[in-house]
C-alpha positions in Angstrom: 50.9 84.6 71.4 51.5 88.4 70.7 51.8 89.5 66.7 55.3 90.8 67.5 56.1 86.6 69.2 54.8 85.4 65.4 58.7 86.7 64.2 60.6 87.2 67.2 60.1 83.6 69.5 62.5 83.4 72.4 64.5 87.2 71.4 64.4 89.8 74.5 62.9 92.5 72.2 62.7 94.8 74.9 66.4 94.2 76.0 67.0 95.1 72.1 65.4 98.4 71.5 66.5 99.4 75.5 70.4 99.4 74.4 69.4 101.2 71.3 67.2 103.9 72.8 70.6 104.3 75.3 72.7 104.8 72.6 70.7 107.2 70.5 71.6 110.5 71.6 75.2 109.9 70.8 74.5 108.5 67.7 72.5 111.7 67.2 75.5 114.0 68.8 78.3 112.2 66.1 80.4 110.3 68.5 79.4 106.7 66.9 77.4 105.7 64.5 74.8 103.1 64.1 76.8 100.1 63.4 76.3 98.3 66.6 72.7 99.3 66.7 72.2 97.2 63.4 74.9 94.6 64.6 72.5 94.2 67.6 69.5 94.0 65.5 71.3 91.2 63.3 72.5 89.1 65.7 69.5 89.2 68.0 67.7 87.6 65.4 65.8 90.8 64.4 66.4 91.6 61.3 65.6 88.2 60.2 62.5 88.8 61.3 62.0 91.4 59.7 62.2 89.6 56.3 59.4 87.6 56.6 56.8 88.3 54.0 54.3 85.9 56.1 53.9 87.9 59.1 53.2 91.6 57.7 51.5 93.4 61.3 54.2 91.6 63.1 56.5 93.2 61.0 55.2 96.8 61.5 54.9 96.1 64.9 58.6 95.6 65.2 59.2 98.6 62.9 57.2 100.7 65.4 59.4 99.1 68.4 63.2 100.2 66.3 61.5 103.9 65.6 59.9 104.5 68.9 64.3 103.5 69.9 65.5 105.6 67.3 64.0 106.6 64.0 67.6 107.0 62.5 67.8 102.8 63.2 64.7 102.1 61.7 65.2 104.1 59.0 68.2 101.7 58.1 66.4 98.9 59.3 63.4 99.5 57.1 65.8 99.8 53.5 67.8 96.9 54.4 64.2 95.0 54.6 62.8 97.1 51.9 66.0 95.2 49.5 65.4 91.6 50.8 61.7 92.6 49.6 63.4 93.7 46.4 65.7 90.5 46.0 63.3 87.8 46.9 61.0 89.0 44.4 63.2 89.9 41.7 66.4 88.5 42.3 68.0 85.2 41.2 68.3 81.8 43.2 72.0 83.1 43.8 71.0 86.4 44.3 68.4 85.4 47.0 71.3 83.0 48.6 74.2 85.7 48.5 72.3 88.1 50.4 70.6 86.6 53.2 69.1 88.9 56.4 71.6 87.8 58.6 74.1 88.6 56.5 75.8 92.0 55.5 73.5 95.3 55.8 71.5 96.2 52.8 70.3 99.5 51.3 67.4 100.9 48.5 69.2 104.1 47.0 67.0 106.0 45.0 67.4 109.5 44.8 69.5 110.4 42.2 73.0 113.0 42.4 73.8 115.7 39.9 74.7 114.3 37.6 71.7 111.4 37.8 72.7 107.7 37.8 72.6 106.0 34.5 74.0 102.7 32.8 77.3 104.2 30.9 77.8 100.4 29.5 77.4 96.8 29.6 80.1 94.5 30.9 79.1 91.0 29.6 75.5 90.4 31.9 77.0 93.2 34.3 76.5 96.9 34.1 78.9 99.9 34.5 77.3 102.8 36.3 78.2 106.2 36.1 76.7 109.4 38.1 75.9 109.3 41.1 73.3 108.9 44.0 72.5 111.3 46.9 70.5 110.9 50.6 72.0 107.6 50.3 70.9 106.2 54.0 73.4 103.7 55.9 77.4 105.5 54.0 79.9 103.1 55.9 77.6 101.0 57.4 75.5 99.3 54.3 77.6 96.8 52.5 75.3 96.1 49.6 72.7 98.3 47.7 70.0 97.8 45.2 70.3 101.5 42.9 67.8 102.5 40.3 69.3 103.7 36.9 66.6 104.6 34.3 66.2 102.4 31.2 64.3 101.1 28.1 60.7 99.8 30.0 61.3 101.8 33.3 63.4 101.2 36.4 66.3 99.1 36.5 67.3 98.0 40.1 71.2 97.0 40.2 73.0 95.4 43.1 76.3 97.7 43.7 79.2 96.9 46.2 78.5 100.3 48.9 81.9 99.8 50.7 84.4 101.9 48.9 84.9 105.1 51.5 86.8 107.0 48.6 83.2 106.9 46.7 80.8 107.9 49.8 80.5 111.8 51.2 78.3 112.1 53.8 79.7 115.9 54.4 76.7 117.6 52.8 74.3 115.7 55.3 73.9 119.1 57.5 70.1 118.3 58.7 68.5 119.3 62.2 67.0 115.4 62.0 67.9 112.0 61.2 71.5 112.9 61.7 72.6 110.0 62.2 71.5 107.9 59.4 75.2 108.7 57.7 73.0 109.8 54.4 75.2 111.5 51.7 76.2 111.4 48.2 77.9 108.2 46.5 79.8 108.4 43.6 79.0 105.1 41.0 81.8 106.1 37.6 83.0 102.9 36.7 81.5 100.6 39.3 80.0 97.3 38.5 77.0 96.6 39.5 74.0 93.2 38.8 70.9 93.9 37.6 68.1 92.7 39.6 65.0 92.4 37.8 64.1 93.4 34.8 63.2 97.2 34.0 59.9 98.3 35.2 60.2 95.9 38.2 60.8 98.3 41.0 57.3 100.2 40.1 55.4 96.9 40.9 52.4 97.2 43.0 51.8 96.3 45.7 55.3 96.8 46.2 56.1 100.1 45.9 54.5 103.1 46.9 52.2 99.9 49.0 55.3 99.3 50.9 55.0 103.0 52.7 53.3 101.9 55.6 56.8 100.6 56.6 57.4 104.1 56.9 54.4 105.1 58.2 55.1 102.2 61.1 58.3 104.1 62.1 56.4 107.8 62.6 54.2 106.0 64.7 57.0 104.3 67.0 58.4 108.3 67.0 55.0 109.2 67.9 54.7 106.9 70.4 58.1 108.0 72.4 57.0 111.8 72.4 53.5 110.5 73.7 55.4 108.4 76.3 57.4 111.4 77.2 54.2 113.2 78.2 53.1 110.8 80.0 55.5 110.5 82.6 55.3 114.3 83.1 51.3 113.1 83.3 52.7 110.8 86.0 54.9 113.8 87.7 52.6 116.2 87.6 49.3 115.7 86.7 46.5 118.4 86.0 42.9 118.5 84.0 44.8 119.9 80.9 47.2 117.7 81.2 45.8 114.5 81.5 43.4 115.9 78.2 46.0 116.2 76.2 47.2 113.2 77.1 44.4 110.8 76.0 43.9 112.7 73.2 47.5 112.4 72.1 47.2 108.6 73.1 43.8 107.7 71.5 45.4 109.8 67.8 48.8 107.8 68.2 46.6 104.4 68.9 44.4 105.2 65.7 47.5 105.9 63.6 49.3 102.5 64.4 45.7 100.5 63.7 45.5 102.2 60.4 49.4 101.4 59.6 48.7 97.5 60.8 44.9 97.3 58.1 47.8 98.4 55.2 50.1 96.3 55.8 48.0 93.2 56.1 46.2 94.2 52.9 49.2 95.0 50.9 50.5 91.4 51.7 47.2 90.2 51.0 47.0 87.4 47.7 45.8 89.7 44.4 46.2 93.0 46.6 45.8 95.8 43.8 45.2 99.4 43.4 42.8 99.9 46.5 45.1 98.1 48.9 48.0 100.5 47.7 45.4 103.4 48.6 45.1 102.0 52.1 48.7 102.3 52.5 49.1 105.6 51.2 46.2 107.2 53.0 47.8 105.5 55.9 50.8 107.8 55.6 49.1 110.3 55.6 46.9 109.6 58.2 49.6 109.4 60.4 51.5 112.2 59.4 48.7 114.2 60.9 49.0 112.6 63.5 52.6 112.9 63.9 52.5 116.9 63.5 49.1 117.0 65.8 51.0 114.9 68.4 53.7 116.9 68.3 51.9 120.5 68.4 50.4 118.4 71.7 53.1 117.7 73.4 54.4 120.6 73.1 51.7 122.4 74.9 52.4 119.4 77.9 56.0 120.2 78.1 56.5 123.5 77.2 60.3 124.7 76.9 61.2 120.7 77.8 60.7 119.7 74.1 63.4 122.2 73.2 65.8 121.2 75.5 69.0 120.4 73.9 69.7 116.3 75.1 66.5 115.9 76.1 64.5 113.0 74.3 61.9 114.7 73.4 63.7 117.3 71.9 65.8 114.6 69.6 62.6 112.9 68.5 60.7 115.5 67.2 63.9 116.7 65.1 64.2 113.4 63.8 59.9 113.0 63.2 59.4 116.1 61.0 62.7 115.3 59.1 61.6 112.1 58.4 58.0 113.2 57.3 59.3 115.1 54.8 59.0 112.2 52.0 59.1 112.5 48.0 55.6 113.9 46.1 53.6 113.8 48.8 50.6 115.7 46.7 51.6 112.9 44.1 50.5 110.1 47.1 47.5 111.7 48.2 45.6 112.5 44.9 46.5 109.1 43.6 44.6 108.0 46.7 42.2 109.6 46.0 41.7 108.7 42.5 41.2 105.2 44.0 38.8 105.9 46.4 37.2 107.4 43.1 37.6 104.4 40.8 36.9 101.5 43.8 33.3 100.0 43.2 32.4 99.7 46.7 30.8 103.5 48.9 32.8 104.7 51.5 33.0 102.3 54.3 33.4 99.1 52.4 36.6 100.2 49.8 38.8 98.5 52.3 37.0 95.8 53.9 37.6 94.3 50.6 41.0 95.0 49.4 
């Protein structure tokens, strides 16, 4: 049995991402959006699958499948798993039974708007919100999202009804990548919302910044499509160059995903702490050098065909080094290596005991 069969027994995986890979380039162009991508994903059983704490290579596995389809997908794909994370941890018994995998799509909103999100008051065991949030992923298509609003002890997470058009503005959303994640502002004066968790929850390791190698899993899977697209035209037209940069690009997107799979086992791992979240962060990085070397690559192989408006390539690289572009990267990578610093094992061992 394959990792990927551990979450997804008896689902045509490949029949899965196939329809969303055809249907990317008009998600990409505006003419639909990406609700029967995730409607696909849900009823196929994916999504579920996707939940499951249990199975954590598996899961980036399947991550890498949606991005190497379309990175806009996984991106939603990735939050709406990102909040079941969030609620089975630190949500209620109801909470956990109201929002279910299968059910309604699910969002992590975290960037805050001008002005910020903050709790303007408390409705009984309810909060009302005011401000606002922006590069909210999923506008239309996300029915329920955790937000963070600041408060005594550190974050607070609060589940928010995300279904109210007159509140979402996805006009400001002028990118060259990731177009068609429907990311824009949403407006929270006077909406209810229910806390989830206590403050200071959301910063939880290994669950937050050790959760980036779901991230990370999607670059890879974008990786993996440009690396694909080179080697057909390895296939085509083959040459000593060619087929050079070819196994290089191969053997650096190979390396990336391995690294991405050690993280994600070891943040999932029992007592996972401070080196484990390392892992996961230096993973990210790892493979956005990766990512950017691949891409410089493939570019050489193709030449003028990665720029080619509607081609493939051409949409995945717009949508890779958009999606690269994540919060305090500097912040990831010295706290890394702080770790690597602080772990009591040399070089070589850190992780083989995380």
């Amino acid at each position: 049995m394959t990792r990927l069969a551990q979450i997804t027994p008896d689902m045509d995986t490949e029949a899965v991402m196939a329809r969303i890979a055809a249907r990317a380039a008009e998600a990409d162009a505006g003419r639909r959006d990406l609700a029967e991508d995730m409607a696909d994903l849900r009823d196929t059983g994916h999504l579920d699958a996707l939940s499951r704490p249990d199975a954590p290579v598996a899961a980036a596995t399947l991550l890498r499948r949606i991005g190497r389809a379309n990175l806009s997908v996984g991106r939603l794909a990735e939050g709406h798993m990102n909040a079941l994370a969030l609620i089975r941890l630190y949500g209620t018994a109801e909470q956990r039974e109201r929002h279910r995998a299968s059910g309604p799509l699910l969002g992590v909103w975290g960037a805050d708007g001008d002005p910020p999100a903050r709790i303007a008051e408390r409705d009984s065991a309810r909060f009302v919100l005011a401000g606002g949030k922006r590069f909210a992923s999923g506008l239309g298509i996300v029915g329920t999202a955790i937000v963070t609003v600041p408060a005594e002890g550190g974050t607070q997470l609060v589940l928010i009804d995300a279904t109210d058009p007159a509140r979402a503005d996805a006009s400001g959303w002028q990118t060259s990548g990731m177009r068609a994640t429907a990311s824009g502002s949403f407006r929270l004066d006077g909406l209810r919302g229910d806390p989830l968790g206590a403050p200071g929850d959301y910063e939880r390791e290994p669950h937050f910044e050790g959760g980036v190698w779901r991230y990370a899993a999607l670059h890879v899977g974008g990786l993996e499509a440009i690396a694909e697209a080179v080697r057909q035209a390895a296939i085509a037209k083959a040459s000593e160059a060619q087929l050079h940069r070819l196994a290089r690009l191969v053997a650096m997107t190979h390396a990336a995903r391995l690294m991405v799979e050690a993280a994600a086992e070891a943040s999932a791992a029992t007592g996972a702490g401070e080196t484990a979240v390392a892992l996961s962060l230096a993973a990210r990085e790892q493979v956005e050098e990766a990512c950017l070397r691949g891409i410089a690559l493939a570019d050489r192989a193709l030449g003028t065909r990665s720029f080619a408006t509607g081609a493939t390539v051409e949409r995945v690289r717009r949508d890779l080094g958009f999606f690269l572009r994540q919060a305090n990267l500097d912040g990831k990578l010295e706290r890394t290596g702080r770790a690597i610093c602080d772990a009591p094992a040399p070089v070589g061992e850190i992780w083989g005991t995380t």
